[in-house]
Structure formats: C-alpha cells, structure tokens
N, C-alpha and C positions, 0 to 999 in steps of 0.2 A: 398423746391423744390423737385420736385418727382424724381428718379432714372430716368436714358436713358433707355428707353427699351433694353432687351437685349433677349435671347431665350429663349422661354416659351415652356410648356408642350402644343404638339399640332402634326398634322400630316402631313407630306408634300409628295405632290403627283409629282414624280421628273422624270426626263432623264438623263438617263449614256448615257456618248458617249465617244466612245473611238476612237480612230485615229493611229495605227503605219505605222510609217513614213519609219521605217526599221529592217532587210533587204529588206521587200517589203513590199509595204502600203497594209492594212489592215485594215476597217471601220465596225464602225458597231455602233449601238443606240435602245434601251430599254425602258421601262418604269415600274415604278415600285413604291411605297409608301414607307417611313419610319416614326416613331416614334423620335418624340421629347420630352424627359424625364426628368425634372427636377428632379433630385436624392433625394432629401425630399420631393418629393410630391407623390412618386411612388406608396403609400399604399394610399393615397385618393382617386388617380386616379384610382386605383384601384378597390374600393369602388364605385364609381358611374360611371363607365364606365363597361357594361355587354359586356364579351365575355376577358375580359382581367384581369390579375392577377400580382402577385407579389409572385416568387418561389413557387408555385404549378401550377398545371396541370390547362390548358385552351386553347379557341379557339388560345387565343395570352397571352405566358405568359414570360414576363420577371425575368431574373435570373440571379443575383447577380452574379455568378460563369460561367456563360458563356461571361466574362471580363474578366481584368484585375484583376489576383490574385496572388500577392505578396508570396516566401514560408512564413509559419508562419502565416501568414492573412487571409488562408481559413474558417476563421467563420465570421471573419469580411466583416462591408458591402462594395458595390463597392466604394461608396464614401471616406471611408477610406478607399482603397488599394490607387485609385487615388490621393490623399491626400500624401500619404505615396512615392510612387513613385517621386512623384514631388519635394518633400524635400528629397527624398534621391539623385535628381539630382543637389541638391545647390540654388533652388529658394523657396525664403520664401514667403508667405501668408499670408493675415490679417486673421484671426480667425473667420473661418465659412465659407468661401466661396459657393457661390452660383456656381455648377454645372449643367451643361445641357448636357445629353447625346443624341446624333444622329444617330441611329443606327435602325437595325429591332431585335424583340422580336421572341424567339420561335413562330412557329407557328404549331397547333398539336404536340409539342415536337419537332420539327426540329428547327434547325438553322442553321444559315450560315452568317456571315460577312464577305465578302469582307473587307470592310473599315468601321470605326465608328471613332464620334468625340465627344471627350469633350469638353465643352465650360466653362471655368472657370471665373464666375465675382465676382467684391467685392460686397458684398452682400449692402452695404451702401448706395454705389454711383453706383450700377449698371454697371461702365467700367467694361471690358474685363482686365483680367489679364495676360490669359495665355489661351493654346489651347492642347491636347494632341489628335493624331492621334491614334487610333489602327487598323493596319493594320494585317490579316489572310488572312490563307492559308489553303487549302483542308486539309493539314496535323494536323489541330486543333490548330495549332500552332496562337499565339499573339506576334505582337514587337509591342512597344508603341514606337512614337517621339515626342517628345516636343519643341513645339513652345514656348519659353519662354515669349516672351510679343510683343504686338501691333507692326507691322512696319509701321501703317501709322491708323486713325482713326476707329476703328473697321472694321481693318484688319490683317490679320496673315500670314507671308511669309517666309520659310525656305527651303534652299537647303541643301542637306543633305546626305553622303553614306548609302544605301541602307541596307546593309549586310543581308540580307532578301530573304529565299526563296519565290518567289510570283508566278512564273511563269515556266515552263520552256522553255518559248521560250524567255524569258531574263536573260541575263545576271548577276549574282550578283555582279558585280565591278559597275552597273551605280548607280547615284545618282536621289534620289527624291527630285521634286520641289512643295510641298506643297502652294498653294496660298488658301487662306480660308477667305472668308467673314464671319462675327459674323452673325447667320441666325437672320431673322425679318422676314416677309411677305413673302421675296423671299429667295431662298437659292440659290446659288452662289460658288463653291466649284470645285475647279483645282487642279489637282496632275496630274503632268508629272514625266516621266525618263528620264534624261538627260546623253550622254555620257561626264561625269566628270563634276565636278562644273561651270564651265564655261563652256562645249560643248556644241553641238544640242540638242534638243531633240529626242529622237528615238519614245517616247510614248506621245500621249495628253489624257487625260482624264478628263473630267467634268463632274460635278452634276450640277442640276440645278433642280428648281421646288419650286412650291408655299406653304404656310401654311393655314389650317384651324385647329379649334381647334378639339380635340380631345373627340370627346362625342362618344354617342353609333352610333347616327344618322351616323353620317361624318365614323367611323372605317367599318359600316355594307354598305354603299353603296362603299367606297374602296376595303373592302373584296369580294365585286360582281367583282369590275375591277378585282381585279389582286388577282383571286383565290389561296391560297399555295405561297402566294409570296418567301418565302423559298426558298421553290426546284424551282420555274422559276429560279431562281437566280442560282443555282447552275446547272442546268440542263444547262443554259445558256452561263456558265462558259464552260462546257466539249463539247459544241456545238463548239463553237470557238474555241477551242483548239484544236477541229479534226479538224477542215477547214486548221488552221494556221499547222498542221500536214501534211494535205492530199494538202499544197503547199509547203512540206520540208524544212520551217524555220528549221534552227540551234537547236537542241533539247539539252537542258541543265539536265543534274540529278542533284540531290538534293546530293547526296553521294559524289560528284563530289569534291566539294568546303567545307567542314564543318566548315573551317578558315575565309571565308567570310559571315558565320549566327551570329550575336553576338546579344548579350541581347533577348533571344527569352522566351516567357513564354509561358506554362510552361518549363521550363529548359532542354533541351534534351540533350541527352548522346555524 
C-alpha cells in the first residue's frame, strides 16, 4: 500500500491576510509565492531547476544557515539542526524522517521570513509526525515552536506563550494560536495572537494558496508575478507599521521586556 501523500517539493502561489482586531482594527491582504522544499531533495532540485540553487549564489538560492542553526551545528545541514532541536525538546523519531520545509529562498542574496514551517513525516507510512514553526523578526533573529503531533487527521494545533519579539505594536505577554493544515494541493495555515490561552483574539492571520510543482517553467512565470518577492515582503512589512504608527497604536520596544524573549536563535545578549 503506497504512503498518504504528504508535502512535496513544489511552489505555492498564496494570500496573507491579516485582521487586528485591537486596539483598533487594522486589515490588510497580499499576495505572494513560496517554496516547498523537501530537505533531501534540495541538490536535485537544484540540479534541474535553472535559476535556483543550494548555498551558493543565484536568481533564488537556498541556505542551510538562513534556518534554524543550533550553537555547535553550524556546518551541519538544516535537517540535522531540525532533527536535533526536536530531540533536544523530548520527542523521539523513527529514523529518517521525511522533512518538508515551507518558506521563501534567498532571492539575489536577500531574505526575509516572516514565518516558515516544517513538516515532519515518517518516512514509511507517509503520517505527519510533528510540525515546527520558525517564526523572525526584522532583527534576524529565529524562535522555533513545536507542534509535537497531529490534533486531529493531518492537522496541527497549538496554543502557546509567545515570548517573541515580532512586532511592536504587540505585546510580548500574548499567546500564539498556530492552526496548520499538512499542505497537499491547497495550503491552509492560521496563526492568531490571542490575549492569554483562553482570551480573544487581538490578531487573525492566514495563509492560504495553491500548489504547482516546481520546474523552471512554473518558478520563471511566478518570478514575472511577484518580482523580488523578498523585499515586497519586507517593504510590505515597514508599510504597515507606519500606517499602524501614523494611527498611534501602543508602540512596544524591544529593550523594553528582555524577560519575555526566551529561546531565541541565534542567542542574543
């Protein structure tokens, strides 16, 4: 009997939509591509996908170290950091596990993640095992959160304290509500801020968007859409933050709270 499908190496062309609820609502929706990366297959793909690479220089190039990288593990690949990470949090794995990361790729040397996901299956049977969010911030900085297994048929749902600079017009006491479909055809992918485990929410955010697979064809008419996806992204980022500015939300610094940043990589002072 063949495995359940689970996430494969391919491109999905998505919508952010974000919603704050409070102190005053605030809307707004985007458009935008990302890469879906099977972590052993990164060098094939490689290989017969023009314009994309694996740690050197390209139109679109993916790097090991622009992840999740454990001290000590910087020569090691992202799949061992991830690997590593996840047993250092107390959840064991069958040996090998099939990875899929969700995320965008350098582009001309820039990057920028908001949010990326890993999708961990057993390699055998194809289930989901386990999920790990990596959520950044302008400051270069990475927290990973772990979804440790399925809350319902390839699905993944965790509420969570934040400790995480992300923002400053939020708060670092709220909590995240990670909801994450296993992606297939469609992606499907919720993360709110919630005031405290049980509160409101104050923030809605969703991804969403379809899968094609990943050749030169499908990357070269994406790249027409959404030229520099990168910097839209982050330019996009500093847009909204002067609006939510220039309507004098509650402005939070980073210096503020150092008590409330925990497990942040790399490790800051």
């Amino acid at each position: 009997m063949a495995p359940p499908p689970g996430p494969q190496t391919g491109l999905y062309e998505c919508r952010v939509w974000h919603r704050r609820l409070s102190p005053k609502v605030h809307q707004f929706a985007y458009r935008i591509f990302l890469f879906s990366l099977d972590l052993d297959e990164v060098d094939a793909t490689a290989a017969r996908v023009r314009g994309f690479s694996h740690n050197r220089w390209n139109l679109y190039n993916f790097r090991d170290r622009d992840h999740l990288t454990l001290p000590g593990l910087e020569s090691a690949s992202l799949k061992d950091n991830v690997l590593a990470y996840i047993a250092a949090q107390g959840l064991a794995l069958p040996p090998n596990p099939r990875i899929v990361l969700l995320a965008l790729p350098r582009v001309l040397g820039y990057i920028f993640n908001p949010v990326s996901f890993f999708f961990v299956h057993d390699r055998l049977t194809g289930l989901p095992l386990c999920a790990l969010v990596q959520v950044g911030n302008t400051f270069r900085e990475l927290k990973p959160y772990l979804l440790p297994a399925p809350s319902a048929p390839d699905r993944f749902r965790l509420i969570t304290p934040k400790l995480f600079y992300v923002s400053p017009f939020s708060p670092l006491d709220l909590h995240f509500d990670f909801q994450l479909a296993v992606p297939g055809d469609r992606l499907d992918i919720a993360i709110d801020d919630r005031d405290g485990p049980d509160g409101p929410p104050v923030l809605l955010s969703t991804l969403t968007g379809h899968r094609r697979p990943l050749t030169t064809g499908h990357l070269l008419a994406l790249t027409a859409k959404f030229p520099l996806v990168t910097l839209q992204v982050i330019f996009l980022i500093h847009w909204q933050a002067l609006r939510l500015w220039l309507r004098r939300l509650p402005f939070h610094r980073k210096a503020a709270h150092p008590e409330l940043q925990q497990g942040v990589f790399p490790p800051q002072p």
